[in-house]
C-alpha positions as CSV (number, residue, x, y, z in Angstrom):
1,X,0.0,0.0,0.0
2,X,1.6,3.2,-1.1
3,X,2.7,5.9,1.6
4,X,1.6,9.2,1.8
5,X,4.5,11.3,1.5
6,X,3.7,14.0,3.9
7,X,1.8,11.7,6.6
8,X,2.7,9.8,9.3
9,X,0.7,6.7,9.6
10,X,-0.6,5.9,12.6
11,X,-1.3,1.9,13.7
12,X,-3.6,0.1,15.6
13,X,-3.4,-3.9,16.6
14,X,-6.9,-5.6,17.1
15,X,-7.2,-8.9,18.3
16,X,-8.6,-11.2,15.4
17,X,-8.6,-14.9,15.2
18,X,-9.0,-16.4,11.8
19,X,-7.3,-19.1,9.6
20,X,-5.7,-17.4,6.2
21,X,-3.6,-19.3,3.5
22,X,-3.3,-22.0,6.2
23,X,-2.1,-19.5,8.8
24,X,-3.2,-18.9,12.6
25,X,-3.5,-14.5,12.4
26,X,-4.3,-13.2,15.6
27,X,-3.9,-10.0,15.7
28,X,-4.9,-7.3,12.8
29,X,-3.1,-4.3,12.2
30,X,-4.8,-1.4,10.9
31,X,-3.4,2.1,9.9
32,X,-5.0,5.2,9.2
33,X,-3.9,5.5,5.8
34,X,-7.9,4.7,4.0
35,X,-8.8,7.7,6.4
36,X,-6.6,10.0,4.0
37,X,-8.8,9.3,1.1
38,X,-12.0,11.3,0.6
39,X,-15.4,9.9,1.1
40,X,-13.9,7.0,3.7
41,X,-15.8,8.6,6.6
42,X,-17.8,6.0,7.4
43,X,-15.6,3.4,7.4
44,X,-14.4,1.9,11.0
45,X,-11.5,0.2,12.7
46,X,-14.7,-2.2,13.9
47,X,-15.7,-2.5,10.0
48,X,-12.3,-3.4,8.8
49,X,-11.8,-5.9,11.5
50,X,-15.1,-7.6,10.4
51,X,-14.6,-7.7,6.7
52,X,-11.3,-9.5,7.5
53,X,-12.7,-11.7,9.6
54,X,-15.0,-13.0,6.6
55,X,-11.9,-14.4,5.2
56,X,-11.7,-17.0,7.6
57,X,-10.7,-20.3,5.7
58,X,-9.9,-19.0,2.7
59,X,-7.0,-19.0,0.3
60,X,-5.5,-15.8,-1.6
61,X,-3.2,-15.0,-3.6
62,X,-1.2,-11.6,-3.3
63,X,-0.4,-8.6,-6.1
64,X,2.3,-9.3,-8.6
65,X,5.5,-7.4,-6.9
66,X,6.9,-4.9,-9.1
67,X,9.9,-5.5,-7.0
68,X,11.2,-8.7,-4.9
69,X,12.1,-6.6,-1.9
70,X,8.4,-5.9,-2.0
71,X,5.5,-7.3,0.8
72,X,2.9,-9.1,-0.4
73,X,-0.3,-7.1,-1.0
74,X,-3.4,-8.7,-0.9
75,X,-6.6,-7.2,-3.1
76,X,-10.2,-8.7,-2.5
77,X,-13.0,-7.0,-4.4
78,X,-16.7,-7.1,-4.1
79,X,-16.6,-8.3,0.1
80,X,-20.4,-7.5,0.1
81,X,-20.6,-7.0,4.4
82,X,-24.1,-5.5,5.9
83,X,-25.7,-5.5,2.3
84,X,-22.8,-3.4,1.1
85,X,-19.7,-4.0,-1.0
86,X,-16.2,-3.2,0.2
87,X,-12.7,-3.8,-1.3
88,X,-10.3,-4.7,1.0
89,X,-6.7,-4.3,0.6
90,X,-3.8,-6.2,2.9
């Protein structure tokens, strides 16, 4: 996920048990960066945890890096939460 250049992210852990790619996660770490872009308002800390939580069990595949050195980035589109759709980005 791409930096702002002038802001300092801020992070937050949340516990969160779930089973991804065959791995135990328990805790989630969220920053504020989605609270930079417009028109986010809305969305939560309690939101984010739950729409990561629906990907209990499942199986994804990261980005194709543009560079090795690179972390994997993770793009699900169309999580459709509370009768509305989200994309979630990790």
């Amino acid at each position: 996920m791409p930096k702002s250049s002038n802001h300092k992210e801020k992070i937050c852990e949340h516990d969160c048990y779930l089973i991804l790619n065959e791995l135990t996660i328990n805790k989630v770490t969220i920053t504020d960066y989605y609270q930079t872009k417009p028109g986010r308002k809305m969305i939560t800390h309690e939101l984010i945890v739950n729409l990561v939580k629906t990907l209990n069990g499942h199986q994804v595949e990261p980005e194709p890096k543009k560079n090795p050195h690179d972390r994997d980035v993770f793009v699900r589109n169309r999580i459709v939460f509370a009768g509305k759709k989200y994309r979630l980005i990790f």
